[in-house]
C-alpha positions in Angstrom: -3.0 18.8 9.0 -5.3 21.1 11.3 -9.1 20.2 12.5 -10.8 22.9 11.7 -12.8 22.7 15.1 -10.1 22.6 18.0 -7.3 23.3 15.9 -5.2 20.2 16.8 -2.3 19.7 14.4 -2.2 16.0 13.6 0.4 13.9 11.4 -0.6 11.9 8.8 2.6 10.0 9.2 2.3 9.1 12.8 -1.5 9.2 12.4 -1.8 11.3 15.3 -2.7 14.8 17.0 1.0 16.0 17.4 -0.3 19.6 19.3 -3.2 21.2 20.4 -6.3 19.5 22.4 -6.0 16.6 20.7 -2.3 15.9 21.1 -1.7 12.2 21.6 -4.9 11.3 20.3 -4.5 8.0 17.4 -7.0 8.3 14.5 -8.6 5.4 13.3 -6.6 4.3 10.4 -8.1 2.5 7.1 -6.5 1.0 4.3 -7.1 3.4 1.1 -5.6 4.0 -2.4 -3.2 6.9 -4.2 -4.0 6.0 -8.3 -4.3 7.5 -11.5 -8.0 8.4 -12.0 -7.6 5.4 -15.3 -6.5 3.2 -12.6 -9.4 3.7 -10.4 -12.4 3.9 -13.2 -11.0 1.0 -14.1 -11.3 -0.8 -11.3 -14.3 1.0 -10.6 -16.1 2.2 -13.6 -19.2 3.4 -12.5 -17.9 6.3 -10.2 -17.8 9.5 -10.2 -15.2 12.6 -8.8 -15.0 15.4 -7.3 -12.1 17.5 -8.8 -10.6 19.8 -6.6 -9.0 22.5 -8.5 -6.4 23.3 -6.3 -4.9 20.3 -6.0 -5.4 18.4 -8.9 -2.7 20.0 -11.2 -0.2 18.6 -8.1 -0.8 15.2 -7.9 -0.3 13.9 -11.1 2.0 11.2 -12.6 5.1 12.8 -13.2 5.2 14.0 -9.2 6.8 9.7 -9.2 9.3 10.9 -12.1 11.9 10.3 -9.4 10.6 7.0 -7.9 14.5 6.9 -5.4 12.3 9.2 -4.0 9.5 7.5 -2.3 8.9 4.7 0.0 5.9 2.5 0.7 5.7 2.5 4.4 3.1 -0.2 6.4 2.8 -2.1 10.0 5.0 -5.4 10.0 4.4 -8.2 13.6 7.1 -5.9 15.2 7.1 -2.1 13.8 7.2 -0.1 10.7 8.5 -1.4 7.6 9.2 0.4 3.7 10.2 -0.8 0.6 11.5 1.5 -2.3 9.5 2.7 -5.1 12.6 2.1 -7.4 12.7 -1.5 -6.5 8.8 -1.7 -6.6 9.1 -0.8 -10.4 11.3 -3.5 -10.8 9.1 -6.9 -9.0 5.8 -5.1 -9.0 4.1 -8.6 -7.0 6.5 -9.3 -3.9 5.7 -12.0 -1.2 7.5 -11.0 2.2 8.0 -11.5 5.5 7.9 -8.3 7.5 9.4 -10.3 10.9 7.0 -12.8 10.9 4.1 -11.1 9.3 3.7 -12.6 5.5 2.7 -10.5 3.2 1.7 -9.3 -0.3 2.9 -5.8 -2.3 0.9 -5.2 -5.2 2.3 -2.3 -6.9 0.0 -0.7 -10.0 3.6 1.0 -12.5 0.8 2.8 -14.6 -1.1 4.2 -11.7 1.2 3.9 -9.0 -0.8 2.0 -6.2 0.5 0.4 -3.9 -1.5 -2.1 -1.6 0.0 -4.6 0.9 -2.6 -7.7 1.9 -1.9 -10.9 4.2 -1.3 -13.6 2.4 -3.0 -16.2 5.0 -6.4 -17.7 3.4 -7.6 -19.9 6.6 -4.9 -21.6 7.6 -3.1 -21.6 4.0 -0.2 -19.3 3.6 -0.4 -18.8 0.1 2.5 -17.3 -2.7 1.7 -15.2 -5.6 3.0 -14.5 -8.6 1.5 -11.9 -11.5 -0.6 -13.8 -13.8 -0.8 -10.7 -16.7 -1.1 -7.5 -16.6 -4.3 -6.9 -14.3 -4.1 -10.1 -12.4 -1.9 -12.5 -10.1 -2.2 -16.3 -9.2 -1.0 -18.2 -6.2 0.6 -21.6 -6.4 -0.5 -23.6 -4.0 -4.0 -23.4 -5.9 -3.6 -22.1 -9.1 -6.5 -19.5 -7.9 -6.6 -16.2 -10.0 -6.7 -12.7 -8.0 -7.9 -9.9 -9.0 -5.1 -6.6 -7.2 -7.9 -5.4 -5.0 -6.7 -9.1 -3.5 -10.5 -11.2 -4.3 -9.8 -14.3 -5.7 -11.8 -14.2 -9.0 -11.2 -17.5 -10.3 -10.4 -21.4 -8.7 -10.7 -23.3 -5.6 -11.0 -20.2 -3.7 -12.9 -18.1 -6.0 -14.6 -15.4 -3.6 -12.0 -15.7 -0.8 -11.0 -11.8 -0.5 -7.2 -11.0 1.3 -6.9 -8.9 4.4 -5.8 -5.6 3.5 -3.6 -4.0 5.6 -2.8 -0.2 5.9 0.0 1.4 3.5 0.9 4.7 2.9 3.4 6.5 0.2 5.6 8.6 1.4 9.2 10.9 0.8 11.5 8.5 1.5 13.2 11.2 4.0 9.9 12.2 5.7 9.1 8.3 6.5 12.5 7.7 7.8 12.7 10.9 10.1 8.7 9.9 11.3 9.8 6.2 11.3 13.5 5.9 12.7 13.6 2.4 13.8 11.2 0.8 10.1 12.9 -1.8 8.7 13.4 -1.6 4.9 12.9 -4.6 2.8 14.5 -5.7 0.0 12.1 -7.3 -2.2 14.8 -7.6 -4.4 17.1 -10.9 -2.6 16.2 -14.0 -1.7 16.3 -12.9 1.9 13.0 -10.1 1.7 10.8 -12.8 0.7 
């Protein structure tokens, strides 16, 4: 990507000014979603869009037809860590440990979001598990959660999750920007 006023070139992988004035510069970087515009009215139904014509016809569901493709890449205690789409399809709630750093994958299938939240309330580490289709429980309190990670029912009913910053990528493109991330298998005993 290129600012328009100094003409840095910046990566949205590295989320940084790779050339130009700029160069070396980190942006500030905030959690935010990819979704299916069902997936978002859903969870917000009182919005509105602005559809950009020369894009939308490229960013549509079947771009994931492929999901061996694509990796969800996010911050871990000690570097960069992925997880597959394939295996994302598969255990769409995962509890892991990214070297020390517990946390939460909530993967959407129908909309393909992905959002990765601490799973520390206070003190409490907790462990979830999907409750139905649109919501997930933890079992030390039996609390339901909602997937934009607020608990919505139970003893901590209005306790909201620390989001933490994930972004989709090509499974090659996050591996050449991200040599050293550590891929987790949410898939054994030993990702959890």
């Amino acid at each position: 990507m290129m600012d328009l006023e100094s003409k840095s070139l910046w990566s949205h992988l590295l989320g940084k000014a790779v050339e130009g004035q700029h160069k070396g510069t980190l942006l500030k970087v905030i959690p935010s979603d990819i979704t299916t515009w069902g997936g978002w009215k859903g969870e917000h139904p009182k919005t509105t869009v602005l559809n950009l014509s020369r894009s939308s016809r490229q960013f549509v569901k079947d771009f994931y037809k492929a999901p061996s493709r694509f990796v969800v890449g996010f911050k871990g205690r000690y570097g960069m860590h992925h997880v597959s789409m394939t295996q994302l399809l598969k255990q769409p709630v995962a509890n892991v440990d990214a070297r020390g750093k517990p946390l939460l994958i909530v993967f959407d299938p129908n909309g393909t979001s992905t959002r990765v939240f601490g799973r520390r309330v206070d003190e409490r580490l907790l462990t979830f598990n999907a409750h139905d289709n649109k919501t997930l429980q933890d079992a030390e309190t039996g609390s339901i959660w909602n997937r934009r990670g607020e608990a919505v029912s139970g003893p901590l009913l209005g306790r909201k999750l620390l989001q933490h910053v994930s972004i989709p990528s090509f499974k090659r493109a996050w591996e050449t920007f991200h040599p050293d991330s550590h891929l987790i298998d949410i898939l054994s005993k030993t990702g959890r």
